[in-house]
N, CA and C of each residue as an Amber inpcrd file, in Angstrom:
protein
   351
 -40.8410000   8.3890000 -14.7320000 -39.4360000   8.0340000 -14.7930000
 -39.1370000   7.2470000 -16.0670000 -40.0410000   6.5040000 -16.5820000
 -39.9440000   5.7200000 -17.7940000 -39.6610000   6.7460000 -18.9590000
 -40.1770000   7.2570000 -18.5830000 -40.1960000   8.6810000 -20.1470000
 -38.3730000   9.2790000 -20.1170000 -38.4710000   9.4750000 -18.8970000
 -37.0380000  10.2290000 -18.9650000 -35.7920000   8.8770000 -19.0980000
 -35.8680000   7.6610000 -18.8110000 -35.1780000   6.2640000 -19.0400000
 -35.3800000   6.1680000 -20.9140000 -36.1040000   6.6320000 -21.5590000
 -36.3570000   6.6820000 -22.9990000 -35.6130000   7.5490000 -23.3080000
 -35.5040000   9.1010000 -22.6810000 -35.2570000   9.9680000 -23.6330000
 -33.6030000   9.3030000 -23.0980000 -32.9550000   9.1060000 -22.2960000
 -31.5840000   8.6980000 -22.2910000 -31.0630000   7.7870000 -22.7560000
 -31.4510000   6.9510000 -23.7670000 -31.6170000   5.6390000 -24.0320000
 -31.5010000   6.4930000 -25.6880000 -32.0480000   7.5300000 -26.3340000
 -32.4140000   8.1920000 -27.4290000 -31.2220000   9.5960000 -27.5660000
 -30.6600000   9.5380000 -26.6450000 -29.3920000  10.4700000 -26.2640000
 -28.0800000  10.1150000 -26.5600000 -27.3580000  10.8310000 -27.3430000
 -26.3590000  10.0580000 -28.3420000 -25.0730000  11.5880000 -27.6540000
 -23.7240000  11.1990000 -27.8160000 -22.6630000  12.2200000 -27.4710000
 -22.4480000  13.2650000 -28.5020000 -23.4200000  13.2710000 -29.7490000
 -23.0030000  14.2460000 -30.5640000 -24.3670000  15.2130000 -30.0270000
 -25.0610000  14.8720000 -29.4820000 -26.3130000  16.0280000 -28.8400000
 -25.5150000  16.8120000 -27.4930000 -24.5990000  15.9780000 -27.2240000
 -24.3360000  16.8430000 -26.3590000 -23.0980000  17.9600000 -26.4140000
 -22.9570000  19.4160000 -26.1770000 -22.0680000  20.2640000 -26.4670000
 -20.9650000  20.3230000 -26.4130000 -20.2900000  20.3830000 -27.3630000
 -18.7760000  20.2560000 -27.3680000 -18.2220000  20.5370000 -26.3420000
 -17.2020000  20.1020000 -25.6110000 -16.0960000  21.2370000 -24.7010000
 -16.0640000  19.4350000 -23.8080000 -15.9790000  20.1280000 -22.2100000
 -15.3360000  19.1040000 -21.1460000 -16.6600000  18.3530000 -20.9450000
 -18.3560000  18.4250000 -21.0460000 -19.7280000  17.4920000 -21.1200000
 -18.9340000  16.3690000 -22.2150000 -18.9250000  16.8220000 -22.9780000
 -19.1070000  15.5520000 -24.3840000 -17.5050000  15.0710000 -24.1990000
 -16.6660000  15.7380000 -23.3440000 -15.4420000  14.8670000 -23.3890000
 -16.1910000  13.7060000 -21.8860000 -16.7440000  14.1870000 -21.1840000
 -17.0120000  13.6610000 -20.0580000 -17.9030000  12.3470000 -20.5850000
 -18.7950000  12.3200000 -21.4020000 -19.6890000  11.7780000 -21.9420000
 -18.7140000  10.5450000 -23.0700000 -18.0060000  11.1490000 -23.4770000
 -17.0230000  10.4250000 -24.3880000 -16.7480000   9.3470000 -23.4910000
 -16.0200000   9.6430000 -22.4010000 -15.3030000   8.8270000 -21.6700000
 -16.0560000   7.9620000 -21.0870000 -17.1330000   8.2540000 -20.2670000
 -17.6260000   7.6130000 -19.1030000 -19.5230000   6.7490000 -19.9940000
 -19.5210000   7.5320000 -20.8580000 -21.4910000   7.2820000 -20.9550000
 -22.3530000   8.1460000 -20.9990000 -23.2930000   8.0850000 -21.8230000
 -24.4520000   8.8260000 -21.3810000 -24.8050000   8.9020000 -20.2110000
 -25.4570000   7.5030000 -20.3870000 -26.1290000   6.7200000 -18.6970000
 -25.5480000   7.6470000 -17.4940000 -23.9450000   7.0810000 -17.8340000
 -23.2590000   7.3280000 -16.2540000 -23.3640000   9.0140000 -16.2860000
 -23.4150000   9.7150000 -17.4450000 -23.3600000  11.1580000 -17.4970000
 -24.3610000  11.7440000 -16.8170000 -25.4810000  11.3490000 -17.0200000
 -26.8720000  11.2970000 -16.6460000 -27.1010000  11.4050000 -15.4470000
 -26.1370000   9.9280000 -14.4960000 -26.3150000   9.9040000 -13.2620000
 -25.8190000  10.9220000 -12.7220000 -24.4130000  11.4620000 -13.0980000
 -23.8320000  11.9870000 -12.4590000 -24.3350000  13.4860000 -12.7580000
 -25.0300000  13.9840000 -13.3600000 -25.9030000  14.7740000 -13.4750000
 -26.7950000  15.2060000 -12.7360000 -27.5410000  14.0920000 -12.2910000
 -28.6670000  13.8870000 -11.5260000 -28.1220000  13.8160000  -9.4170000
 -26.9930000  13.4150000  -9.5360000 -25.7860000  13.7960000  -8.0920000
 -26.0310000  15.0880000  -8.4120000 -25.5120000  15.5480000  -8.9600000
 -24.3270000  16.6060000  -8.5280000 -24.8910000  17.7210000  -9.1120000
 -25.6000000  17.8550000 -10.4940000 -26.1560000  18.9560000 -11.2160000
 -26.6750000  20.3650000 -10.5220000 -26.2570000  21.4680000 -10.5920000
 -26.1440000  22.6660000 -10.5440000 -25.5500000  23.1590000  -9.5830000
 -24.6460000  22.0500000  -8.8350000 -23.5110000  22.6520000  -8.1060000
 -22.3820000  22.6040000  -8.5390000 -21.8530000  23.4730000  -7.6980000
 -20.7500000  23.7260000  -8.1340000 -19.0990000  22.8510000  -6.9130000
 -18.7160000  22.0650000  -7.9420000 -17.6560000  21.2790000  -7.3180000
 -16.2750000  21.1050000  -7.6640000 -15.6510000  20.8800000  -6.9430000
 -14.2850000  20.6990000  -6.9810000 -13.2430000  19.3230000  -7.6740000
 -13.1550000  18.5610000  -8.0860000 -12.6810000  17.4350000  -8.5920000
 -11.1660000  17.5170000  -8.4540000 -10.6250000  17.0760000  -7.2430000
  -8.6620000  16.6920000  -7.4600000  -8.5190000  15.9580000  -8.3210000
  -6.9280000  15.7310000  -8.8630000  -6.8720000  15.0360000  -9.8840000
  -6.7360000  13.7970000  -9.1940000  -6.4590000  12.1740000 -10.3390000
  -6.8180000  11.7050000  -9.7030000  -5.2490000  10.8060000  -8.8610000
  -4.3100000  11.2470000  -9.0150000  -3.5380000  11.0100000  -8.1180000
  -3.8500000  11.3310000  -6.8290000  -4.8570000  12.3280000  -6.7050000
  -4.9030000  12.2250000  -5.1110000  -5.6990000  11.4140000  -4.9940000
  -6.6240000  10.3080000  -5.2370000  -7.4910000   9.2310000  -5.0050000
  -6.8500000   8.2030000  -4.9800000  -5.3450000   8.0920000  -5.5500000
  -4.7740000   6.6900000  -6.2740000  -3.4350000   6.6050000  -4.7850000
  -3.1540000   7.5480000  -4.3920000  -2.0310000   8.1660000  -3.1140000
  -2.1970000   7.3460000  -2.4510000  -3.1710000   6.1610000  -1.7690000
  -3.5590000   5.9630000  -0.4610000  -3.3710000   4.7680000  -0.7830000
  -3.8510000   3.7120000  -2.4490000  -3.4450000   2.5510000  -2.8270000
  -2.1090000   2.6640000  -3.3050000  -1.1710000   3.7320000  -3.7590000
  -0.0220000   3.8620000  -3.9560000   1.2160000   3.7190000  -2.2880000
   0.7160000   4.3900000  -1.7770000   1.2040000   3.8200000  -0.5720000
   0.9380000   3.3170000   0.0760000  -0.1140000   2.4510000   0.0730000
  -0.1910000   0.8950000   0.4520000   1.0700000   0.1580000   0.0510000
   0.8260000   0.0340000  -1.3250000   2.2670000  -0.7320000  -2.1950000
   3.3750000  -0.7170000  -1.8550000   3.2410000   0.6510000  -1.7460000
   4.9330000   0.8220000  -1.5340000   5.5660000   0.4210000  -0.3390000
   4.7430000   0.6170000   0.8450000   4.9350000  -0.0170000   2.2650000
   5.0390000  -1.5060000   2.1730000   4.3990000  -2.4520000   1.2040000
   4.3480000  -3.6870000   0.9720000   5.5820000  -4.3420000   0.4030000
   6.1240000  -3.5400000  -0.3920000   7.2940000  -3.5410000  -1.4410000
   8.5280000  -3.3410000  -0.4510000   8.3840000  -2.3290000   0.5580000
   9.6920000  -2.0050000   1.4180000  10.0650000  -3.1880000   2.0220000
  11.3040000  -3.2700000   2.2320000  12.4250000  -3.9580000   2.3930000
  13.2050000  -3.3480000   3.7100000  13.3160000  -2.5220000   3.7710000
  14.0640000  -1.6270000   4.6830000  15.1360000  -0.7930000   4.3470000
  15.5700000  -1.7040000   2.9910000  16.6900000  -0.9660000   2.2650000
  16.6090000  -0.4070000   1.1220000  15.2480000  -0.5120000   0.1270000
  15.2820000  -0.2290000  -1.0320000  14.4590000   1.2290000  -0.8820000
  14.9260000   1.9950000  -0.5340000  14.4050000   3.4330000  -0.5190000
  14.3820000   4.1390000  -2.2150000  16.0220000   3.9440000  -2.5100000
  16.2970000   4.2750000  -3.6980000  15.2740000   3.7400000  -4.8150000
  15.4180000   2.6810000  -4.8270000  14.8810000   1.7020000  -5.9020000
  13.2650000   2.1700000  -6.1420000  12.3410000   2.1520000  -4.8900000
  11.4180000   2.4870000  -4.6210000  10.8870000   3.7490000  -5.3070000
  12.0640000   4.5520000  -4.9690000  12.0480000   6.0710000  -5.7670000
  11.6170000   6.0690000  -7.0750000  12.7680000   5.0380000  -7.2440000
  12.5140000   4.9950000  -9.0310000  11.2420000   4.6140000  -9.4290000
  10.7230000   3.4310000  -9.1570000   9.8200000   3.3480000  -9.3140000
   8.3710000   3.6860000  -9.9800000   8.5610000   4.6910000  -8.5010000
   7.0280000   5.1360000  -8.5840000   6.9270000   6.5810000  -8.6340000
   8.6330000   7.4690000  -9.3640000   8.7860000   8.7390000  -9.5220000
   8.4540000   9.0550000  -8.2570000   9.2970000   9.0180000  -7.2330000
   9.4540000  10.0280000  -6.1280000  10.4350000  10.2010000  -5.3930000
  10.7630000  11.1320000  -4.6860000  11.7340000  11.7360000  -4.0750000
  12.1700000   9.8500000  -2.5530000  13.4310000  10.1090000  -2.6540000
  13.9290000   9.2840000  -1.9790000  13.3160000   9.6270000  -0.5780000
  13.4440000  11.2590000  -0.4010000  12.7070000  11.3440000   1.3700000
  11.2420000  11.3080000   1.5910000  10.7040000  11.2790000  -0.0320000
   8.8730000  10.8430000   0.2650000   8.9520000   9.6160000   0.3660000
   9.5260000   8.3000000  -0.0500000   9.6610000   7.1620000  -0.0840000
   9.8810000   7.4310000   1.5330000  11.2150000   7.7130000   2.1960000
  11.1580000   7.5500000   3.5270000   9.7810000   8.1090000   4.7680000
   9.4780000   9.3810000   4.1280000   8.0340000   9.5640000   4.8220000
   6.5770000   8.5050000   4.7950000   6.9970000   8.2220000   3.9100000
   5.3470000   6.6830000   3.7540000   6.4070000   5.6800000   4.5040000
   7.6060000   5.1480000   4.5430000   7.8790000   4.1400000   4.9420000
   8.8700000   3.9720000   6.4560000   9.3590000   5.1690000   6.7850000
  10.3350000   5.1310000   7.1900000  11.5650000   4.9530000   7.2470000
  12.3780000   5.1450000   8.4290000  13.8950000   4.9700000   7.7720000
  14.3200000   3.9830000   7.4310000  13.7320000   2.6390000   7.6790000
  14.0280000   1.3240000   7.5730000  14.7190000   0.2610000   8.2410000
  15.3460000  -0.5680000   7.7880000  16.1290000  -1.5390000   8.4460000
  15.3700000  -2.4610000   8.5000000  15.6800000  -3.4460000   8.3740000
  14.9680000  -4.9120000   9.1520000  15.0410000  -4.7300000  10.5880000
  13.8480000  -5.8140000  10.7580000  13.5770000  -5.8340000  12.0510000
  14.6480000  -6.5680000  13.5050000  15.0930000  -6.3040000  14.2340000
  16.4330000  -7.4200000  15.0370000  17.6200000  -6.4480000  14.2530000
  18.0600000  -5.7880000  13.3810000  19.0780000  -5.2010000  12.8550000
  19.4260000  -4.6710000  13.4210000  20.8980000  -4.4620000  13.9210000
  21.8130000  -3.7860000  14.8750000  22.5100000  -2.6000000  14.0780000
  22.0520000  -0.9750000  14.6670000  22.7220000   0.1090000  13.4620000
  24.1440000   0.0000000  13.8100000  24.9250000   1.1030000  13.3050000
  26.2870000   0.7230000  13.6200000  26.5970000   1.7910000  15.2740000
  25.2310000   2.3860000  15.6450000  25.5950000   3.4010000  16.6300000
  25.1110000   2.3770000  17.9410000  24.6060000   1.4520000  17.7920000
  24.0010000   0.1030000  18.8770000  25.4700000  -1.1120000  19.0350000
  25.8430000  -1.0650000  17.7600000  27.5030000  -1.8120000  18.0330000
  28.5520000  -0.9210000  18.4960000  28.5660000   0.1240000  18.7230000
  29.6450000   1.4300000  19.0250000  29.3980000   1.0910000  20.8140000
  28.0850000   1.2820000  20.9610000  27.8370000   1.4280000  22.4270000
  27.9290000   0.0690000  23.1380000  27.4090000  -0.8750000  21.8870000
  27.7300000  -2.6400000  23.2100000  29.0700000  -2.3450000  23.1940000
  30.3070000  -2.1100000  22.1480000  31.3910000  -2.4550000  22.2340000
  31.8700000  -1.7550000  23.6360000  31.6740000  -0.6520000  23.3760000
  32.1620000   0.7610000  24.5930000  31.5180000  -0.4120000  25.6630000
  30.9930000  -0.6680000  26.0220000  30.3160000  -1.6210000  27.2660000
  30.9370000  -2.8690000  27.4990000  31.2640000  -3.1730000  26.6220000
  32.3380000  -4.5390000  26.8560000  33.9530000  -4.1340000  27.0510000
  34.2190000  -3.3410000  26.6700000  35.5290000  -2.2260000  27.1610000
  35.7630000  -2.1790000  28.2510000  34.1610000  -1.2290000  28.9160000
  34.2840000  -0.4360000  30.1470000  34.3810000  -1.9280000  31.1730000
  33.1880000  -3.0200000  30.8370000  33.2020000  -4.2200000  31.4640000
  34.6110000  -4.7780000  31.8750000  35.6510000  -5.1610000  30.5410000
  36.5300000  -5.7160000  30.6530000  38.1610000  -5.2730000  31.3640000
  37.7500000  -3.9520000  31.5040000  38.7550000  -2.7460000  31.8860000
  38.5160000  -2.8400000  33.6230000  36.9730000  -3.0690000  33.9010000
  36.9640000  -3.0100000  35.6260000  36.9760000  -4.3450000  35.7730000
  37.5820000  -5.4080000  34.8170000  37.2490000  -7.0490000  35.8650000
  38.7630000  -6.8490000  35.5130000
């Protein structure tokens, strides 16, 4: 193992072949190239981009950030559709908030109340 810890250590990004390796190598390392070499090497795999890895701490946030009312704002944000904002968060409101279809019906109830006394 020492021998092969030398020859990577003696391994520079211009040995390795142009194209998406030496961009990979550019970015990340020999070393880490190496490792990930030593994973994954001669299969064949799939890589999403990496918004789908980042999706799950992105809507964390955004659930953290909600308000109940800032759907819009939210949108802006983080470039997305006002009804994906509502799918990670829901429709909203604060919590104890009375919609206007919960004041329609107490009222109708205090009507019907005040109409039979």
């Amino acid at each position: 193992m020492a021998a092969i810890e030398g020859l990577i250590n003696e391994l520079t990004p211009e040995m390795i072949p142009q194209g998406i390796y030496r961009d990979i190598v550019e970015e990340i390392g020999v070393a880490n190239f190496i490792k990930l070499a030593e994973l994954i090497g001669g299969a064949t795999i799939y890589i999403p981009k990496a918004e789908s890895f980042l999706r799950p701490a992105r809507d964390l946030r955004i659930k953290q950030e909600f308000n109940g009312y800032n759907h819009v704002e939210l949108a802006r944000r983080y470039n997305l559709s006002e009804r994906w904002i509502r799918a990670i968060c829901g429709e909203g409101h604060a919590e104890g908030q009375l919609s206007l279809f919960d004041f329609q019906e107490e009222g109708a109830e205090e009507v019907k109340e005040s109409a039979t006394a």
